[in-house]
Each structure stands twice: as structure tokens, then as C-alpha cells.
N, C-alpha and C positions, 0 to 999 in steps of 0.2 A: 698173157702178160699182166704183172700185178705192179701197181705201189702199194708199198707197204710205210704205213705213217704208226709212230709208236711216240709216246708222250706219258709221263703219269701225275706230272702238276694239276694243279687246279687254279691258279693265278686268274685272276680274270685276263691280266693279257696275255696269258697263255693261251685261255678261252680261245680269243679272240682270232691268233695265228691259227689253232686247230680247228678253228672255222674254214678259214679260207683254205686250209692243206685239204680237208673235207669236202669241199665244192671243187677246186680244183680239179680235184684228183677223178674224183665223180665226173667231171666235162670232159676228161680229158684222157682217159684212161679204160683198157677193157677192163680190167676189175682192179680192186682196192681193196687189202687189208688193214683195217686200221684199230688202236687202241689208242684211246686220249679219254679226258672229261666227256665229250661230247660223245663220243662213238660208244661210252657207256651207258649215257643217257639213252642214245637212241636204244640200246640191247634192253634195258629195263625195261624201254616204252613198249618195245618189239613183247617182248614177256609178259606183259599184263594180260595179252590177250587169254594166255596160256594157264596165267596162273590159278590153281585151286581156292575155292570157297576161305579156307581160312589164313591163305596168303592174300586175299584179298580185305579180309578181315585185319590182319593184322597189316601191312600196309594205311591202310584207311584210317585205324585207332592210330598210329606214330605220325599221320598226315596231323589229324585236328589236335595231339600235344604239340606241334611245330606252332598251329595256327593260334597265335592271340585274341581272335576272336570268335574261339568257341570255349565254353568253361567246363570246369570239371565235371559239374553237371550233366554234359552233351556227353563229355567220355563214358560217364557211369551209366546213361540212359543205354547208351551204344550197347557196351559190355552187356547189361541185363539182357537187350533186347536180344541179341546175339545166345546168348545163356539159355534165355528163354527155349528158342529155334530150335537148339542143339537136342534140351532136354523134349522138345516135345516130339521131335521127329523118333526120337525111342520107343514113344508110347506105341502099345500094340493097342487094337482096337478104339481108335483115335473116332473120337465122336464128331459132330458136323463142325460145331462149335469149335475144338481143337484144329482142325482142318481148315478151316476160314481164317482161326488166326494163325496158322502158321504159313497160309497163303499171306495175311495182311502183311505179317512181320517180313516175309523174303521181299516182299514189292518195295519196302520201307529201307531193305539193306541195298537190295540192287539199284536202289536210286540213291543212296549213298556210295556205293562202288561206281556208278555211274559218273557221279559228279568229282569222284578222286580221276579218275581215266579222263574226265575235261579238261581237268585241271593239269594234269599231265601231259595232252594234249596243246593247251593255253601256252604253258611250257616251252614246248618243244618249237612254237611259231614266237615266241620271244627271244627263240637263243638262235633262231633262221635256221632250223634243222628238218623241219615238220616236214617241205618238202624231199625231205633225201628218205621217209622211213618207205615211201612204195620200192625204193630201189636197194632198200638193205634187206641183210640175213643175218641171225645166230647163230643158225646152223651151219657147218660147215659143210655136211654132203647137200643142204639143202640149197646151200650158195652153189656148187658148185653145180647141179643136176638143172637150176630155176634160169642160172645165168643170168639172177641179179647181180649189180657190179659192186654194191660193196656190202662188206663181209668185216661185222664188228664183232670183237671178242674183247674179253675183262680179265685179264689174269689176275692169277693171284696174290694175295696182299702178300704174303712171301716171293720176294721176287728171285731168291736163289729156288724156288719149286723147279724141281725139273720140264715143266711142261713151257715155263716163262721162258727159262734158257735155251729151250732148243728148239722155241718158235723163233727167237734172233737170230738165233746160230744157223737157222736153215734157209731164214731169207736171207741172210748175207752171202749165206754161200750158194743160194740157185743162180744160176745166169737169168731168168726168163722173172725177179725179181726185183724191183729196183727201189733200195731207202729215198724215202720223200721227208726232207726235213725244213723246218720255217726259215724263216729271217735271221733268225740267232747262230745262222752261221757264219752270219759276217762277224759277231762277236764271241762267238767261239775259234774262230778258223781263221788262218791267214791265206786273203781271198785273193790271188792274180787270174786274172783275165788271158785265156793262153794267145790273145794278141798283143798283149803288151809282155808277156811272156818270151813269146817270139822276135821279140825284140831285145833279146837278153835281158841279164839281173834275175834271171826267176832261180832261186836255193831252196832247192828240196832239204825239208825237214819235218818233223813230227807236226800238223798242224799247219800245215801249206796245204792247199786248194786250187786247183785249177781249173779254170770257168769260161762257161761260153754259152751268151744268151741265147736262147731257142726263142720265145715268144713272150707277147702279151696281152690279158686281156683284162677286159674290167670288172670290179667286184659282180659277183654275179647272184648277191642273195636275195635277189628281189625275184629272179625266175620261176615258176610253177617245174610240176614234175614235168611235164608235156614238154615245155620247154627245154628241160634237163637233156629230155631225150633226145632233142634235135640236135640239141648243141653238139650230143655226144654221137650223133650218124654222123655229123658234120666231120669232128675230129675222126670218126674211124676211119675214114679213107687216109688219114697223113698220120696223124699222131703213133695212130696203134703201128703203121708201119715202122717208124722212128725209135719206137719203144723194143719191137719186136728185132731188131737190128743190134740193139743197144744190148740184146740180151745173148747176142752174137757175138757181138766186140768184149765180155767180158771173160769169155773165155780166153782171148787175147791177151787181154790186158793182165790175167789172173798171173800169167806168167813173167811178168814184167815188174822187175823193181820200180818203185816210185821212188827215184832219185833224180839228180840232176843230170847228169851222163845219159841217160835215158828219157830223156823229157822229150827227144827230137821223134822219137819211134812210138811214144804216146800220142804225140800230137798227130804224128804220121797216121796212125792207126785210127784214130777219131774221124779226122779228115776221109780219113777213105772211108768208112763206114758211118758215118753217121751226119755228115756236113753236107752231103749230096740231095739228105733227108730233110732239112730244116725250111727251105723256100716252101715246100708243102705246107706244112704248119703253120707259117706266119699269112700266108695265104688265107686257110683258115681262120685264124684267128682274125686277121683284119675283113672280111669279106663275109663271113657268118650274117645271116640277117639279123638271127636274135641277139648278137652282144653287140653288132652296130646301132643296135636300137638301145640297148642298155647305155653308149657311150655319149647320145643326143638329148640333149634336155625336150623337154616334152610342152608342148606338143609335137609327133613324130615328122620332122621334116627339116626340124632348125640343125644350125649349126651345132658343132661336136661341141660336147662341156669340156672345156678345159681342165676343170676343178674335178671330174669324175674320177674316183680313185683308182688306181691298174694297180694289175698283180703280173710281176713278171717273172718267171720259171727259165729256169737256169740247167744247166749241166754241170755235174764236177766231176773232177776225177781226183783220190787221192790213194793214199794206203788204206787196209784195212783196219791197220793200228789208229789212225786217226779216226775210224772211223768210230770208233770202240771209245779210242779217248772222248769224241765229242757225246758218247751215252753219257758218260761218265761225270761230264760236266753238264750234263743236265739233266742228272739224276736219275735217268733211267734204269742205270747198273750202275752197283758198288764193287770194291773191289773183289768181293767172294765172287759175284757173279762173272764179273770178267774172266779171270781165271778158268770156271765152269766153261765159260764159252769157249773159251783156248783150247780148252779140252776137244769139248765138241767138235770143232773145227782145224783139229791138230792137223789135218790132212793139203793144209792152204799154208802161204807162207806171208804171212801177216803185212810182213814190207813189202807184199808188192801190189798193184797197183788194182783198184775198184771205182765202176762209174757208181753215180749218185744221181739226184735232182735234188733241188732247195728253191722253195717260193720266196720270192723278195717284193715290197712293196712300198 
């Protein structure tokens, strides 16, 4: 069972939402595909390890031109000494001399490479990510074989590339898949609650949403790896089941118009399959030792912080055309690409009906 979170902004508040989709998802979830600001950041961090001598060279020179407080001087030093390296490791029959300094020169780079990887490093615990890279992958068979849970990928800057389009095109249409989208879909979507739904007034149309809180819990980017991982045995016994279920009801649902006439067999079908699953989950979520400690001002024992920020995770259900549309409004696909995907996914019939989740906070 996957979320799958896709983003290509760089906003700071956008930052901020593909924070919490990223932690979430991570607690909460057997694995996670994700593309955002963040999820790229970490695939860079993840790469440096990997990367060759003169990717680390050139890396390093475009660091200290960012940095105002080193000068042209440091650049040009860098360059030579680098120059220097290159040319002397050619030499055949390298003298002691030679030899010493071409040991001195590498110890003088690799503590410049060093202190770029700090700083990367530095980084990544400013933007509260540091903890999630022991659980990330680049790889794809490497995610898939290590059964680390989340699996970042950077597509590319052509977003009509065939490899962009028919990574949407193939999580939309797996059942065992599910888009994980932020807050902005209260302002992109028109959101009813299928209890107030069931109370009539709900008109299905392009941009309707139908919703049904599952849980909540509290920002959680203060937690170490260790803790990540408990959170997430915690949730495997209810969540994965819920999700796993979810991935059941959409071949259901796949065949079911999302209109209004049809709202009673939606909701019908949700009910039986996936509402029997939800006491699980809040269960967890409320009862967890590590986020009940996360929700206590501290020292551990006092009363609940009221002011503690929650993030609470939703369920929709809409068409897949809405679903497309809301790429669309937030710039994830244009409209060459949508059409590509049409293509791709010619085999579904777009007006009818796909579950979802949306974090709200």
C-alpha cells in the first residue's frame, strides 16, 4: 500500500504543507512515493554519498559562488588546487615530493567536500527532514527489495517527458495507490462532509468532494528516526489495514459514476468497507505513547497543550476528472499533459468515482 504525494512549487508555504504530507505519510503509511521541494532535497542529500570526485568538485565551487563570504580569491585558490591534483596524478614516475603533495592537496579537498556534506547536512535538520533520510530511497528496486517506506523521485523539468506522465497516470489508476494531497483542497474543491451530505443538498459536479474525517494527530517534526518507527508499528496494525481496504473499495468505486443519483451507493460502499476500519486508527492515534507525549507540554506528565498544533487526515472521494483538474490548479500538469494522461488511462472512465486522502490543519 502506497501514498503517493506529488507537488512541484517551491513556495515557502508550500515548503511547509509538503512537510507535514511527508511526516505524515511516513507515520502513517507502508510506503510513500513522493515528489515535492523537499523529497528532492532529500534525493540530492541521498546522492552525495554516491557522487564522483568531480561532481563533488563542481558542487562545492557553485556552493562558495552562492556563499558571500568567501571571495573570488577562495574560488580561484579552489580551481588551481583542484588543477593542480588532476595534472599531477598523470605524472608517470611521481617523485616522493609529488606524492606528498598530491596526498596534501586530496586531505585539503576532502575537508572541503566534507564541510559542503555538513552543510547539506545543517540543512536538511533546518527544513525538519534530517530525520526521514535513514527511511528514504532513490532507487526504486532499492526501495522496493530494503523496504524502506519512502521512495523520493525528481522528474523531469519537462513535465510532458513521457516517464512524468505515466508515473500520474499509473498511481491514479492502481487500486493498492492512494493520492495524498495538503490543505489547498479546501481551496481548490468544493468540500461536503458525507454527514452533512446525507442529510441532503450534496450536487454533484466538476469540483465537489466528499469527506470523512479518519484521525488526528499532532505536528510530529520534533520526533528522532527511532521514534518514527514506533509511531509507524503503532499505526501498522489499523492504518495499513484501512488503507489496504481502501485499495479494495476502489475497484468499486472505479465503476461508479460520481454524480448525485449515485451518492447513496457511494456512501453505501464506503460505509461497508472502510468505516468499520476508522475506530482502529483513532485509537491509535489517540493512545500512541510517543504523540501523546508530543501533545503534553513538558515536563512529561502535565496537562494536554491546548495550543499544540494537529494535523488531521481526511478521506475523499470524487471523480477522476476532479482529480486532474485540481493538478491542474496547482500546476502540477498543463494542459498538454493532461490530455497525455487521458491517453494513458483511456481504459477508466474519468466521471466516475476515486478515493483520495487530504491532510488538513
Amino acid at each position: 500500500m502506497e501514498l503517493f504525494i506529488i507537488d512541484i512549487e517551491k513556495e515557502r508555504t508550500r515548503i511547509e504543507e509538503n512537510l507535514r504530507l511527508l511526516w505524515t505519510s511516513v507515520l502513517v503509511s507502508e510506503f510513500v512515493s513522493a515528489t515535492n521541494c523537499l523529497a528532492e532535497f532529500i534525493s540530492f542529500t541521498l546522492a552525495l554519498k554516491d557522487c564522483d570526485e568531480q561532481s563533488k568538485f563542481t558542487l562545492y565551487a557553485d556552493w562558495i559562488k552562492s556563499n558571500p563570504n568567501w571571495t573570488k580569491e577562495h574560488l580561484d585558490t579552489f580551481h588551481k588546487n583542484y588543477s593542480t591534483l588532476i595534472n599531477a596524478r598523470k605524472l608517470k614516475g611521481k617523485s616522493k615530493e609529488i606524492i606528498i603533495a598530491i596526498k596534501r592537496i586530496e586531505k585539503g579537498l576532502n575537508k572541503c567536500f566534507s564541510d559542503y556534506e555538513d552543510f547539506i547536512l545543517a540543512s536538511c535538520r533546518n527544513n525538519k527532514i534530517a530525520e526521514l533520510l535513514p527511511l528514504a530511497n532513490i532507487d526504486w528496486d532499492e526501495h522496493m527489495n530494503n523496504a524502506k517506506p519512502l521512495y523520493v523521485w525528481v522528474p523531469e523539468e519537462d513535465r510532458e517527458a513521457e516517464s512524468f506522465v505515466k508515473n500520474i497516470s499509473e498511481r491514479l489508476t492502481k487500486p493498492f495507490i492512494i493520492p495524498l494531497f495538503d490543505n489547498s483542497v479546501h481551496d481548490n474543491l468544493l468540500v461536503t462532509s458525507m454527514e452533512r451530505a446525507e442529510k441532503g443538498g450534496f450536487i454533484s459536479k466538476l469540483g465537489n468532494v466528499l469527506c470523512d474525517f479518519l484521525f488526528e494527530i499532532p505536528e510530529p517534526f520534533t520526533l528522532n528516526t527511532s521514534q518514527i518507527l514506533m509511531v509507524r508499528n503503532d499505526f501498522s496494525k489499523s492504518a495499513w489495514k484501512f488503507f489496504e481496504e481502501a485499495g479494495e473499495l476502489f475497484h468499486y468505486l472505479a465503476d461508479v459514476p460520481f454524480t448525485e443519483k449515485n451518492y447513496s451507493e457511494i456512501a453505501e460502499l464506503y460505509h461497508k468497507h472502510l468505516t468499520p476500519l476508522k475506530p482502529a486508527m483513532q485509537v491509535t492515534a489517540e493512545e500512541c505513547e510517543i504523540l501523546t507525549q508530543l501533545k503534553k507540554d513538558m515536563p512529561a506528565g502535565k496537562a494536554e497543550n491546548p495550543s499544540a498544533p494537529t494535523l488531521k487526515l481526511y478521506c475523499g472521494i470524487t471523480s477522476f476528472n476532479t482529480i486532474l483538474s485540481y493538478y491542474i490548479r496547482q500546476n502540477i500538469i498543463g494542459e498538454n499533459e493532461l490530455l497525455y494522461i487521458k491517453e494513458e488511462i483511456n481504459g477508466f472512465d474519468l466521471a466516475n468515482a476515486r478515493l483520495f486522502l487530504f491532510l488538513s490543519h
